[in-house]
N, CA and C atoms as an extended XYZ file, in Angstrom:
600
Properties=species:S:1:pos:R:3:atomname:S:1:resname:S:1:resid:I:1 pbc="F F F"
N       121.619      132.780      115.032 N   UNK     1
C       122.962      133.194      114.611 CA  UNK     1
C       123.933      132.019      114.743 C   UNK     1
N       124.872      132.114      113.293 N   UNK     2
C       125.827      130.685      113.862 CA  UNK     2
C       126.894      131.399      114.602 C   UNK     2
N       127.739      130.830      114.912 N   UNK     3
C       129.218      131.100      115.507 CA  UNK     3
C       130.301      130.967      114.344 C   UNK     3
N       131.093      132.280      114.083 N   UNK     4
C       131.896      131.864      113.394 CA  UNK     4
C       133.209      133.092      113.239 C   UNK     4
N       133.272      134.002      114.536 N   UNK     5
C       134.128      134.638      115.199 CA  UNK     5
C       133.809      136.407      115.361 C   UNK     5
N       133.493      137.266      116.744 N   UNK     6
C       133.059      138.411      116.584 CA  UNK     6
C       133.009      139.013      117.915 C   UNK     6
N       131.559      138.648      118.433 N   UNK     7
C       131.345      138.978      119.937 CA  UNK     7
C       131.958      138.670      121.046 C   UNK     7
N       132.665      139.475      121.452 N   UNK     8
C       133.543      138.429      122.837 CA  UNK     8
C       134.649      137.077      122.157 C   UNK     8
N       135.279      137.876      121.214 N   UNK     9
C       136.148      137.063      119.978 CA  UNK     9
C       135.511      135.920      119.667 C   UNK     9
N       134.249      136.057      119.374 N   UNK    10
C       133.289      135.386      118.456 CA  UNK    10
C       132.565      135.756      117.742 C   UNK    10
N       132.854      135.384      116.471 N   UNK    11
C       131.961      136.299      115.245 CA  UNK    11
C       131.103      135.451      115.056 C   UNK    11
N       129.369      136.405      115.101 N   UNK    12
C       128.689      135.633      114.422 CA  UNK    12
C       127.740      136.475      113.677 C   UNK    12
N       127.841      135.086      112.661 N   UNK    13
C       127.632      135.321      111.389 CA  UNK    13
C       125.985      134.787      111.474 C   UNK    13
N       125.115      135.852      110.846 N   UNK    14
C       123.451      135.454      110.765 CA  UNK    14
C       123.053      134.249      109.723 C   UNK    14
N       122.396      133.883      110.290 N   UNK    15
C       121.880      132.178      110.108 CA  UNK    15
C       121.322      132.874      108.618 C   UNK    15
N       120.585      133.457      108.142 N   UNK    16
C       120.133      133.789      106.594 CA  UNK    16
C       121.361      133.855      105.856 C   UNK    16
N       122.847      133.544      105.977 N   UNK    17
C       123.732      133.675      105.475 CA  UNK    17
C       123.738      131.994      104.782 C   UNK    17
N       123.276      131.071      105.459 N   UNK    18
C       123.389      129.970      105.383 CA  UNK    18
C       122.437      129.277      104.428 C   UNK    18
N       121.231      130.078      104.350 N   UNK    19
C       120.119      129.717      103.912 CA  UNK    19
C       120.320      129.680      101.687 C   UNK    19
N       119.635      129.192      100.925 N   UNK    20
C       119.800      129.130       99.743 CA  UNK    20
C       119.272      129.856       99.444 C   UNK    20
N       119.181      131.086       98.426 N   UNK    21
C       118.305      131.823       97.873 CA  UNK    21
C       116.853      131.597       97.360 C   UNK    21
N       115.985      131.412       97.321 N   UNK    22
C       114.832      130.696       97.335 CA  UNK    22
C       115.013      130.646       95.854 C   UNK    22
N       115.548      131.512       94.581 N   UNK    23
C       115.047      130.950       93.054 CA  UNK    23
C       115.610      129.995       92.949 C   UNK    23
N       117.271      129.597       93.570 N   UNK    24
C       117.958      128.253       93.325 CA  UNK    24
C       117.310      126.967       93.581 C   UNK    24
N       116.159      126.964       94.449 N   UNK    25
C       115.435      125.444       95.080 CA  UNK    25
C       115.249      124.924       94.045 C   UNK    25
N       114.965      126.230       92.236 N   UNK    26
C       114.086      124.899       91.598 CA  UNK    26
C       115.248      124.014       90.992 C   UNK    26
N       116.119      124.365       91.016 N   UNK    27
C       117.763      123.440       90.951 CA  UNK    27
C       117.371      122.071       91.449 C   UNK    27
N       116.096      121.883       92.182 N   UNK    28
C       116.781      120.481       93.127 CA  UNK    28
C       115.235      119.650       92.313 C   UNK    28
N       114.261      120.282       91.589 N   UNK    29
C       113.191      119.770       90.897 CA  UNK    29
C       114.082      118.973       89.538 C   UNK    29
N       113.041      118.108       89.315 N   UNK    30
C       113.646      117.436       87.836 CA  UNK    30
C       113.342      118.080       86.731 C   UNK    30
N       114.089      118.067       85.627 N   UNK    31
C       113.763      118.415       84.573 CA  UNK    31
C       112.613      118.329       84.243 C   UNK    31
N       111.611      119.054       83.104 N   UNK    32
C       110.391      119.028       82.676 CA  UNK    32
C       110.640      117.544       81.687 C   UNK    32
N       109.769      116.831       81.804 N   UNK    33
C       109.932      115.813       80.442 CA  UNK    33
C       109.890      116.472       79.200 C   UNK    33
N       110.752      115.987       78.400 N   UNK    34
C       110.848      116.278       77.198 CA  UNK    34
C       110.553      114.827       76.371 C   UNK    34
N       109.902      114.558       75.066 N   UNK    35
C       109.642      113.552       74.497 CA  UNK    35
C       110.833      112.963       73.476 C   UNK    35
N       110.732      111.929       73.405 N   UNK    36
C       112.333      111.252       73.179 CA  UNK    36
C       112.116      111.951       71.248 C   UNK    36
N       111.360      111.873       70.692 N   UNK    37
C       111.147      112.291       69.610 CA  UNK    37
C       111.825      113.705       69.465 C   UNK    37
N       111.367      114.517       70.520 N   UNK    38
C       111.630      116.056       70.542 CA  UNK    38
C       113.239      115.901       70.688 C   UNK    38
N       113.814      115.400       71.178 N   UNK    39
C       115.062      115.457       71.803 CA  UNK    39
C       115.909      115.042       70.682 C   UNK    39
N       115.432      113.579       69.777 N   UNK    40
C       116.082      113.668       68.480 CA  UNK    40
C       116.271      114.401       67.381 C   UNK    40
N       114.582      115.243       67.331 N   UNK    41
C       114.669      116.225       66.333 CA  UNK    41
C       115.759      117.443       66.646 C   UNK    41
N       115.833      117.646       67.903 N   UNK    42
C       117.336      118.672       68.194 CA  UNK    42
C       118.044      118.540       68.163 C   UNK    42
N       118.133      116.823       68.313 N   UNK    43
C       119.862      116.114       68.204 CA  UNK    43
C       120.253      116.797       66.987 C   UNK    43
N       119.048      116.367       65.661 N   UNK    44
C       119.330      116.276       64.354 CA  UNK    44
C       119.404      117.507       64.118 C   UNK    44
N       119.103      118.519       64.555 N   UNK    45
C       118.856      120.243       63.881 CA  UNK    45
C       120.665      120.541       64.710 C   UNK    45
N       121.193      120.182       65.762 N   UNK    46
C       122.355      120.614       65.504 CA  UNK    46
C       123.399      120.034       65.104 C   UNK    46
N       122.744      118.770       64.709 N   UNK    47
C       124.166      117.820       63.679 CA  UNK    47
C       124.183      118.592       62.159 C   UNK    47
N       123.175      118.978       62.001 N   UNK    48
C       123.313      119.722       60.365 CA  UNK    48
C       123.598      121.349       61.187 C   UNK    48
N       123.444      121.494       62.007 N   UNK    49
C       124.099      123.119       62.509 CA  UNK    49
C       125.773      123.204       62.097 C   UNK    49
N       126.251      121.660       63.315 N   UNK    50
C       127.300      121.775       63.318 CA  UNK    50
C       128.121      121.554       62.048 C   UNK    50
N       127.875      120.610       61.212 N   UNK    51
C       127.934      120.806       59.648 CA  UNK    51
C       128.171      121.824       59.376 C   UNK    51
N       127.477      122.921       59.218 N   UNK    52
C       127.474      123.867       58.176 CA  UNK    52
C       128.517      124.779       59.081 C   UNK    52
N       128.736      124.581       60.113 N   UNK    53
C       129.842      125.200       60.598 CA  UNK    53
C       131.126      124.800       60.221 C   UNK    53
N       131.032      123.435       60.405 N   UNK    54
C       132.498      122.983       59.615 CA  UNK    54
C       132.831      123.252       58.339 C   UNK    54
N       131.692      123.217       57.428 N   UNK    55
C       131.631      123.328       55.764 CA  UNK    55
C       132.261      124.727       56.079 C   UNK    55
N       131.474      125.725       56.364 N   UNK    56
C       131.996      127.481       56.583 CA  UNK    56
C       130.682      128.222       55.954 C   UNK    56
N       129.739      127.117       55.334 N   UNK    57
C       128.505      127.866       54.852 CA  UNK    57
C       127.554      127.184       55.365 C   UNK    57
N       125.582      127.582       54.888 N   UNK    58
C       124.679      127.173       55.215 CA  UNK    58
C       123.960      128.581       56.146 C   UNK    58
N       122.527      128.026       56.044 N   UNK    59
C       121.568      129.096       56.454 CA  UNK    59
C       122.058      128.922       58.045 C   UNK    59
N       122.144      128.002       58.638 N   UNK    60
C       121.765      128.197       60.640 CA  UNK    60
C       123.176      129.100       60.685 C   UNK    60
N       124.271      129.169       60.093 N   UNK    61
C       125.376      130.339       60.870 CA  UNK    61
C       124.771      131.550       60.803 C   UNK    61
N       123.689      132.026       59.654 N   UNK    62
C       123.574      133.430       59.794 CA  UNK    62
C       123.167      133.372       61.100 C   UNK    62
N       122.879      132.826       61.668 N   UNK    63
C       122.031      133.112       63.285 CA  UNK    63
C       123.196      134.356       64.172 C   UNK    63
N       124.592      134.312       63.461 N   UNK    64
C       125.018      135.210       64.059 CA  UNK    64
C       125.030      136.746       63.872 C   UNK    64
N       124.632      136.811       62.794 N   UNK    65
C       123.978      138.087       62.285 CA  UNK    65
C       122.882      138.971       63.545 C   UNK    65
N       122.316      137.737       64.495 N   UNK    66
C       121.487      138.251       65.277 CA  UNK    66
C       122.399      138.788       66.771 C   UNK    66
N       123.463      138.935       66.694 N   UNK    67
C       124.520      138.540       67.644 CA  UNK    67
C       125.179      139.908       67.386 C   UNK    67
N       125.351      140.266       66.481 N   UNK    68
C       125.686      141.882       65.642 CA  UNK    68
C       125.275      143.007       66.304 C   UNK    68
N       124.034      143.500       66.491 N   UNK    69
C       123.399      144.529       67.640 CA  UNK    69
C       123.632      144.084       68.789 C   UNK    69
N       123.653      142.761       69.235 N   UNK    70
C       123.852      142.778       70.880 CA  UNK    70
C       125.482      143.195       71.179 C   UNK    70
N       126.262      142.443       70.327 N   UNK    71
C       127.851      142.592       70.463 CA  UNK    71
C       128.168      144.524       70.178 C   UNK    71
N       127.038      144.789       69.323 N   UNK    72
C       127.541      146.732       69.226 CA  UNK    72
C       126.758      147.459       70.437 C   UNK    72
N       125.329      146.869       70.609 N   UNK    73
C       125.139      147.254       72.234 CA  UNK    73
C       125.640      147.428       73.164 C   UNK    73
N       126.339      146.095       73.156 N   UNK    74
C       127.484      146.030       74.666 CA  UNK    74
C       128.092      147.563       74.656 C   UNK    74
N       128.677      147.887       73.352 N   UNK    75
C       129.660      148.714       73.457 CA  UNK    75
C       128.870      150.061       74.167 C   UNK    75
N       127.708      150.585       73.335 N   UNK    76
C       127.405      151.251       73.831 CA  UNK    76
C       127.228      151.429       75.585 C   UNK    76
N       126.224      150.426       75.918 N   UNK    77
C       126.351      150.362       77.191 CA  UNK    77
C       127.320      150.167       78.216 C   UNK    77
N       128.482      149.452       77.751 N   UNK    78
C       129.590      149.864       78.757 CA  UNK    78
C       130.416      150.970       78.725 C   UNK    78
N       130.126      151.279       77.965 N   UNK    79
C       130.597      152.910       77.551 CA  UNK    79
C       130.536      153.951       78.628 C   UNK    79
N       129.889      153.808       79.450 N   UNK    80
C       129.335      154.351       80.502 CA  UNK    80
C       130.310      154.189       81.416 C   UNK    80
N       131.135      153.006       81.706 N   UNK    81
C       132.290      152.431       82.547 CA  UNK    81
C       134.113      152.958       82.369 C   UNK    81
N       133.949      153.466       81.193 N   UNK    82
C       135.197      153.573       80.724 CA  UNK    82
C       135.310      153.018       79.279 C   UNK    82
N       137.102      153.317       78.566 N   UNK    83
C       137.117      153.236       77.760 CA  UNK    83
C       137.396      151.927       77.291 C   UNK    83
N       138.110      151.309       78.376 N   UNK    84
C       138.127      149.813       78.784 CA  UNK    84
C       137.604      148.471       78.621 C   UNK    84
N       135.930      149.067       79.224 N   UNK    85
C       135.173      148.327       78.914 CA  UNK    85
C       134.489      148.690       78.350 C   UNK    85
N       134.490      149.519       77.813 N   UNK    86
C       133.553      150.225       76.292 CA  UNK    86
C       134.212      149.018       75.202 C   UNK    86
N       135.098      148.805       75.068 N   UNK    87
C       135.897      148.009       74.601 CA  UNK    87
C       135.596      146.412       74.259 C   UNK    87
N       135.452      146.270       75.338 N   UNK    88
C       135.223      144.856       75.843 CA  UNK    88
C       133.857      144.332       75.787 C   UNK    88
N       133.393      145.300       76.440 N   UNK    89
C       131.574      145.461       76.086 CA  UNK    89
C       130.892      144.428       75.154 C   UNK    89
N       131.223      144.762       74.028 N   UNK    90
C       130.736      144.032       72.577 CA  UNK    90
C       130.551      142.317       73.105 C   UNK    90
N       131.904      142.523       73.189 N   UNK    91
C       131.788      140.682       73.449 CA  UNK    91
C       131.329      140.023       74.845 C   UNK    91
N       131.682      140.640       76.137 N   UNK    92
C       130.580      140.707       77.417 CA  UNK    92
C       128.990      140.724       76.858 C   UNK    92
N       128.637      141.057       76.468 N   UNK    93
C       127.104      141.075       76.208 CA  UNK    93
C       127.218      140.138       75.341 C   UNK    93
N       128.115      139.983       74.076 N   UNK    94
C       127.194      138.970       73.274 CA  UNK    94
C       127.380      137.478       73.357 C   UNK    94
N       128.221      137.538       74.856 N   UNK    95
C       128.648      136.185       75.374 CA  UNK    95
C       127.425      136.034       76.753 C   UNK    95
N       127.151      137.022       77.109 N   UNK    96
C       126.256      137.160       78.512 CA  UNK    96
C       124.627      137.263       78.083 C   UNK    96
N       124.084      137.662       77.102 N   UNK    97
C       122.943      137.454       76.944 CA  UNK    97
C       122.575      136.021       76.273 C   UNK    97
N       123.217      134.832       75.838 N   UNK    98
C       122.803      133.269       75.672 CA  UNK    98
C       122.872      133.024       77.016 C   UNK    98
N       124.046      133.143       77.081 N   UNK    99
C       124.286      132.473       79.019 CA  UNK    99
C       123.103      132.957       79.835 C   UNK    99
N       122.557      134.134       79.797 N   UNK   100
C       121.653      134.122       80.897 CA  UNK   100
C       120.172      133.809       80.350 C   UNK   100
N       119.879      133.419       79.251 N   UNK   101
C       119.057      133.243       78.964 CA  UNK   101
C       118.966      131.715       78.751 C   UNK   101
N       119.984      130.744       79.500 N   UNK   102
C       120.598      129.550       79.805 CA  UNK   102
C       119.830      129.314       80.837 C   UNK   102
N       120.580      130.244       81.702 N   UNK   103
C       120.251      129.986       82.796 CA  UNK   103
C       118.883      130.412       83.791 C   UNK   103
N       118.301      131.055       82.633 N   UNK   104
C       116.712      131.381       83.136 CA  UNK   104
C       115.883      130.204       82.913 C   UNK   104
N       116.359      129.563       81.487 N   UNK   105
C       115.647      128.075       81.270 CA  UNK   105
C       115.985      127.255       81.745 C   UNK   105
N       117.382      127.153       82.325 N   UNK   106
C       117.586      126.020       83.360 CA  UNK   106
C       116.610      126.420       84.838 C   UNK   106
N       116.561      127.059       85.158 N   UNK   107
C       116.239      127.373       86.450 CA  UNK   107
C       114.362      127.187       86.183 C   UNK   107
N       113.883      126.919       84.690 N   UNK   108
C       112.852      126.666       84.484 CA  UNK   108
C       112.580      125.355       84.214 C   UNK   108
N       113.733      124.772       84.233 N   UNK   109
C       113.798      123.322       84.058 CA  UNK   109
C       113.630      123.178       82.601 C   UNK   109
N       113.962      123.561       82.084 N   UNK   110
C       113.551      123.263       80.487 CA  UNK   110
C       114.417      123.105       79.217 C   UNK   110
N       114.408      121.312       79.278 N   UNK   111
C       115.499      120.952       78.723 CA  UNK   111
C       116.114      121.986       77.426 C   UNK   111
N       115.387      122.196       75.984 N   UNK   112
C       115.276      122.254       75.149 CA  UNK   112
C       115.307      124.121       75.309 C   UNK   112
N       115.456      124.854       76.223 N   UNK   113
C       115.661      126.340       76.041 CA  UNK   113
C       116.994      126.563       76.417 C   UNK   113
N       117.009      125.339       77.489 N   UNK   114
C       119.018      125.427       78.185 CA  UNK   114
C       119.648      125.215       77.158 C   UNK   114
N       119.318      124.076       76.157 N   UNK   115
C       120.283      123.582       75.496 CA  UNK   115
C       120.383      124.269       74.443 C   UNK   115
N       119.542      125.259       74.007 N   UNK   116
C       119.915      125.626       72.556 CA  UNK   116
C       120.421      127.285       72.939 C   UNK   116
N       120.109      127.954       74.332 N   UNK   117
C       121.245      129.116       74.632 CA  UNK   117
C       122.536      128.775       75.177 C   UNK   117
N       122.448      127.337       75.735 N   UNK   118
C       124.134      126.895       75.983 CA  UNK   118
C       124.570      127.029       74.261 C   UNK   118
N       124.401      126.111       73.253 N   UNK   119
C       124.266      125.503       72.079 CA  UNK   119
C       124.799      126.967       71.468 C   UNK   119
N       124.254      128.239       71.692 N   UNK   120
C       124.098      129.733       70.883 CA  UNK   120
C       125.353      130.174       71.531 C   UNK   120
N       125.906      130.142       73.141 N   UNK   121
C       126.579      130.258       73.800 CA  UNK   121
C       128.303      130.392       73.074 C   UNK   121
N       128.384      128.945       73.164 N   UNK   122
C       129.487      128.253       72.640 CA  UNK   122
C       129.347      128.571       71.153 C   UNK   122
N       128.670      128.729       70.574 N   UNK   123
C       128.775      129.087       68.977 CA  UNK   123
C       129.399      130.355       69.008 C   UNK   123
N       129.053      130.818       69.652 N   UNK   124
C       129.454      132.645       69.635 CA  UNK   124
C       131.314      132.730       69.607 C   UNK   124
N       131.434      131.332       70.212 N   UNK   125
C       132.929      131.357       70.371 CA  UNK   125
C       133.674      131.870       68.948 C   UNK   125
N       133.028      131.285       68.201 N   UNK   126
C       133.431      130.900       66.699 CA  UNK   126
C       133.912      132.285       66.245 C   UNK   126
N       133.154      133.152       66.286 N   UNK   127
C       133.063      134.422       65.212 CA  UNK   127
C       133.938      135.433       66.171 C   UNK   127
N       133.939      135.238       67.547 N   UNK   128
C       135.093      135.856       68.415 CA  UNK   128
C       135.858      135.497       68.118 C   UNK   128
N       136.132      134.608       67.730 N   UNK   129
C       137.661      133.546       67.538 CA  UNK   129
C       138.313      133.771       66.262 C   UNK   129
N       137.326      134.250       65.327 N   UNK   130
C       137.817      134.518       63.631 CA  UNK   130
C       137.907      136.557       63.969 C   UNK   130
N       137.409      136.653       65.091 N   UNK   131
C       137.694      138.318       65.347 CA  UNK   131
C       139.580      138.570       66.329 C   UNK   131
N       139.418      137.522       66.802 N   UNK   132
C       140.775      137.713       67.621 CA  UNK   132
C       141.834      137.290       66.575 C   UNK   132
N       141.609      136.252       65.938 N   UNK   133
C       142.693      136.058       64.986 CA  UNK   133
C       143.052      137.221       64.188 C   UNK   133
N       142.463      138.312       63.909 N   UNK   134
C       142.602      139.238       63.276 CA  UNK   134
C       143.174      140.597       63.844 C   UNK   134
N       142.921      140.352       64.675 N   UNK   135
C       143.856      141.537       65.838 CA  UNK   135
C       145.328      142.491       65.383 C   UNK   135
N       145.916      141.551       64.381 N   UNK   136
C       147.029      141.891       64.021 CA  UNK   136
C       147.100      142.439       62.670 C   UNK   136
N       146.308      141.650       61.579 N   UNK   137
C       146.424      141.625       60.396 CA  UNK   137
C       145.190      142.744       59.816 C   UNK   137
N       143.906      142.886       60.985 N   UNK   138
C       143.346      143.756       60.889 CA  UNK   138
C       142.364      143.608       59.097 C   UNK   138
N       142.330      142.731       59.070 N   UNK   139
C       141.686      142.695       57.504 CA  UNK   139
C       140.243      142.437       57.354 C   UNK   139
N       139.502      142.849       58.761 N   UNK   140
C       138.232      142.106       58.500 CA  UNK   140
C       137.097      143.276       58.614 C   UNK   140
N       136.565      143.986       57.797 N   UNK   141
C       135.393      145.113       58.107 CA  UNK   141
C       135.107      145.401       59.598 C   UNK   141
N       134.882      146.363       59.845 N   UNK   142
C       134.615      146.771       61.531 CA  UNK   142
C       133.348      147.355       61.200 C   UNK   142
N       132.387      147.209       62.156 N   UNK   143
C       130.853      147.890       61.891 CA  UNK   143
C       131.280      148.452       63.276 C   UNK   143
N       130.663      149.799       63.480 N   UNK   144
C       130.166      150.503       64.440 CA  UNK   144
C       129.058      151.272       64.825 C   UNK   144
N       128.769      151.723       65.531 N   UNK   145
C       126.986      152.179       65.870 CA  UNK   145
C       128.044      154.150       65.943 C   UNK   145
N       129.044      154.245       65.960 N   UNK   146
C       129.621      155.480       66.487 CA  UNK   146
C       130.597      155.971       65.001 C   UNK   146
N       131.110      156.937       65.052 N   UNK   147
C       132.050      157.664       63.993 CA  UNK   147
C       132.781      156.859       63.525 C   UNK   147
N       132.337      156.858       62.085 N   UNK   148
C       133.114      155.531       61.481 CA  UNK   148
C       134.855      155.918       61.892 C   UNK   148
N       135.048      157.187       61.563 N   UNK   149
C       136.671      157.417       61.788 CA  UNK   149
C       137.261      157.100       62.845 C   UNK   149
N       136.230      156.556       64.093 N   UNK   150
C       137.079      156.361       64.873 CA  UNK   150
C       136.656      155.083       65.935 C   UNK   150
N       136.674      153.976       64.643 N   UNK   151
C       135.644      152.719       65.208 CA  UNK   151
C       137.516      152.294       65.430 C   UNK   151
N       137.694      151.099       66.488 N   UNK   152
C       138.531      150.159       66.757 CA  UNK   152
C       138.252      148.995       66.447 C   UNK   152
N       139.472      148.396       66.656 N   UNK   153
C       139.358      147.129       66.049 CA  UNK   153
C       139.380      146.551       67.791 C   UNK   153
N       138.270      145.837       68.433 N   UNK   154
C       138.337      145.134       69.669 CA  UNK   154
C       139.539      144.693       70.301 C   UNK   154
N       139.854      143.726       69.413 N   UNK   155
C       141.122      142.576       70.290 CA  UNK   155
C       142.460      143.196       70.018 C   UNK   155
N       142.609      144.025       69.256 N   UNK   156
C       143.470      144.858       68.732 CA  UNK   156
C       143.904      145.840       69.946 C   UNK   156
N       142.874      146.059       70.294 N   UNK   157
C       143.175      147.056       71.737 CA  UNK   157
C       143.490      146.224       73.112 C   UNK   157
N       142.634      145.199       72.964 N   UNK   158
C       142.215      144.564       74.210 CA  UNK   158
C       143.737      143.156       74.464 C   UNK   158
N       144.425      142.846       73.201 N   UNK   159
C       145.502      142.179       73.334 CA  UNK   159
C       146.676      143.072       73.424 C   UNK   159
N       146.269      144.714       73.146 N   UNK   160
C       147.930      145.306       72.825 CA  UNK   160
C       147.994      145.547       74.519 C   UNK   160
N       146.813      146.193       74.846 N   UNK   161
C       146.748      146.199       76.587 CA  UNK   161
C       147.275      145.391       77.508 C   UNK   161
N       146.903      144.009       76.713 N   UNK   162
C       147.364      142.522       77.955 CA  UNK   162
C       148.611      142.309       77.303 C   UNK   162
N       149.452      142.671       76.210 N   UNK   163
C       151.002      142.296       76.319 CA  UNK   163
C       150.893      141.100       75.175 C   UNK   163
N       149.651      140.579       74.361 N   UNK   164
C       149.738      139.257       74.096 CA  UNK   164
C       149.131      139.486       72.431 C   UNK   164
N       149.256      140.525       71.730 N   UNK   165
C       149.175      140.664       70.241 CA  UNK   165
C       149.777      139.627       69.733 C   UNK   165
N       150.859      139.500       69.915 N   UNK   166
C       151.942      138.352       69.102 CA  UNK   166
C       151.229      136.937       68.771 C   UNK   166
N       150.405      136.268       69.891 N   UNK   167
C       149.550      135.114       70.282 CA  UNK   167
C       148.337      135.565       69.827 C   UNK   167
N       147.812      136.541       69.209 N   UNK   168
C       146.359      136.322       68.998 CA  UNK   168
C       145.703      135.230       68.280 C   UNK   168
N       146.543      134.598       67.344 N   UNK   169
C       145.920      133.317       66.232 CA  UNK   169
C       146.101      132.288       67.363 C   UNK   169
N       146.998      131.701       68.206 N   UNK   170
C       147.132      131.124       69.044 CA  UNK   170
C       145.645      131.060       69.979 C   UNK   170
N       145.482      132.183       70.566 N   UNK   171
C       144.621      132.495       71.748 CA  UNK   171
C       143.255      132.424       70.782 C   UNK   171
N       142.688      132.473       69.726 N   UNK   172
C       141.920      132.213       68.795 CA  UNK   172
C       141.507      130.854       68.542 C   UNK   172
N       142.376      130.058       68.475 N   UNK   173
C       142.640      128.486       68.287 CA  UNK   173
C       142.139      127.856       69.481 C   UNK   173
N       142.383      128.664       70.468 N   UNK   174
C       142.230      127.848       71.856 CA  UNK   174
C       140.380      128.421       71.771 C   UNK   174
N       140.185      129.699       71.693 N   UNK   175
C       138.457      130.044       71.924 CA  UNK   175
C       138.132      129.295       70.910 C   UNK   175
N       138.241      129.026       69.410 N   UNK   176
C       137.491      128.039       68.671 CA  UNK   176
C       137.492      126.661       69.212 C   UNK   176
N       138.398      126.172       70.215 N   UNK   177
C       138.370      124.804       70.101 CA  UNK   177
C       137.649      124.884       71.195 C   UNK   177
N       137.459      125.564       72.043 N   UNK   178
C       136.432      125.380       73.425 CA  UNK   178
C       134.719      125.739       73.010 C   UNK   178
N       135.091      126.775       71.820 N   UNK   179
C       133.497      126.237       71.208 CA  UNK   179
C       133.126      125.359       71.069 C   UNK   179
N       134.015      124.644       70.119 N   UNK   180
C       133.571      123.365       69.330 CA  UNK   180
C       133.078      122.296       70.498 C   UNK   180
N       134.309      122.089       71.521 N   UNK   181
C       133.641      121.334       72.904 CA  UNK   181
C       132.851      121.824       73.567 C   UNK   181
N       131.884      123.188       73.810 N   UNK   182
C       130.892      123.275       74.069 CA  UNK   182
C       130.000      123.181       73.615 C   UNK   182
N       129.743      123.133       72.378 N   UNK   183
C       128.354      122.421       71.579 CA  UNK   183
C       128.576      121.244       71.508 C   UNK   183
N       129.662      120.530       71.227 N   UNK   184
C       129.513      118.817       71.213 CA  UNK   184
C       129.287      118.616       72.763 C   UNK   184
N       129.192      119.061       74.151 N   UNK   185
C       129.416      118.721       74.943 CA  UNK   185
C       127.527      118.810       75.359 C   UNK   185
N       127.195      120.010       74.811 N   UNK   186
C       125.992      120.227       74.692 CA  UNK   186
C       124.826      118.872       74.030 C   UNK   186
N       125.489      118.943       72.655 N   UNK   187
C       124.478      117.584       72.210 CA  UNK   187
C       124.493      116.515       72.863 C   UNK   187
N       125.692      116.359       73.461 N   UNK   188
C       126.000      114.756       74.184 CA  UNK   188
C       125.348      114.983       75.448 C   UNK   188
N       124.966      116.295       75.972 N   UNK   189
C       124.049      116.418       76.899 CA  UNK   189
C       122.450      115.881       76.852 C   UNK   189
N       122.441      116.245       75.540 N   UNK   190
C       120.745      115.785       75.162 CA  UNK   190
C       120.288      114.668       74.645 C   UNK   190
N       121.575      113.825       74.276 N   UNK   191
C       121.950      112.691       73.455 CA  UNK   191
C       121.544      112.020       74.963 C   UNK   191
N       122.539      111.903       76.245 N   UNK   192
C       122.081      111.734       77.149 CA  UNK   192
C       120.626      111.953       78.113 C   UNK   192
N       120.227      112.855       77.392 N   UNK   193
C       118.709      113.026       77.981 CA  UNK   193
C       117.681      112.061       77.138 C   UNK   193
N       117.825      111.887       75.645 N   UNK   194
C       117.204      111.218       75.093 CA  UNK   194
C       117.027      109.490       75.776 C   UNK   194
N       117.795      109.220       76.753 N   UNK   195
C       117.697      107.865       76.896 CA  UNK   195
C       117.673      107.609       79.064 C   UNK   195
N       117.338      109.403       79.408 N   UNK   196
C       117.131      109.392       80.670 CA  UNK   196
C       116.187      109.185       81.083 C   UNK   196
N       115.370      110.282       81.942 N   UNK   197
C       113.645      110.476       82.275 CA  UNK   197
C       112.989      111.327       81.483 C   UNK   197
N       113.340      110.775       80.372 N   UNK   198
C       112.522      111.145       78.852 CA  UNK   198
C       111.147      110.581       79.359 C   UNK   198
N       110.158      111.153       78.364 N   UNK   199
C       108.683      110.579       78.288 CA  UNK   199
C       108.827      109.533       76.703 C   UNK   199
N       108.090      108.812       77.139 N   UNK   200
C       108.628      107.461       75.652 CA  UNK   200
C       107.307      108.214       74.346 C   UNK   200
């Protein structure tokens, strides 16, 4: 037990408090090698990603199409919580299932699974960001898994709640631009791996 105020106005606090969770250790292993070849061919698959994002067309954006059931899932499943986060739901899940599937491949060490659910992560920003801008003007189709008559519009609810409708194109501007720096921040991650403890 350490000391850290309780018994006899000294608490103490149990020594397993101190200890690391045993899945975090593989945190302290090196990355799996990845081959400098492999690492360019991903460089190159998200320099034409990010392209076709800027253009506004091209086949790799449909990838968000796959993002569609998880973002109407959410809803369902937080549904369970309230109306709140029934709400919110959509975008909690379809921001939380890349991320943890990030962080299962990081924790597997594996360059090339981290980087392309960080990579999916930060993309997701995009299509949230063209959904919040709309909050006000309301002009963009709503899909729902529930009574069409009584589908909502997300940010519509979720900005009239926080006081900040007025700013939604604003607050839009800011989630697109933190996309954009999380995938460039991403490639320059691998850009950097290409010239680390790569295998030649």
């Amino acid at each position: 037990m350490t000391k850290q105020a309780s018994q006899g106005g000294i608490l103490l606090k149990p020594d397993s408090w101190g200890v690391r969770p045993a899945f975090l250790t593989a945190l302290e292993e090196d990355w799996k090698p990845l081959p400098r070849w492999a690492v360019l061919a991903w460089l190159a698959f998200y320099a034409v990603f990010l392209f076709h994002l800027a253009r506004g067309s091209g086949l790799l954006p449909l990838i968000d199409l796959v993002f569609v059931p998880i973002h109407e899932g959410g809803h369902l499943l937080f549904g369970y919580f309230g109306h709140g986060l029934m709400v919110a739901g959509g975008t909690i899940l379809q921001l939380s299932v890349p991320l943890a599937l990030a962080a299962y491949f990081c924790l597997q060490r594996q360059i090339a699974g981290t980087a392309f659910c960080l990579f999916c992560f930060f993309e997701q920003f995009l299509p949230i960001a063209t959904y919040m801008a709309d909050a006000r003007a309301q002009e963009l189709p709503l899909l729902t898994v529930g009574d069409p008559e009584l589908v909502e519009h997300d940010w519509f609810v979720m900005f009239s709640g926080l006081g900040v409708l007025e700013h939604d194109t604003q607050i839009a501007s800011l989630v697109r631009r933190l996309g954009w720096m999380g995938m460039l921040a991403v490639a320059g991650w691998l850009l950097w791996r290409a010239f680390a403890k790569v295998e030649q």
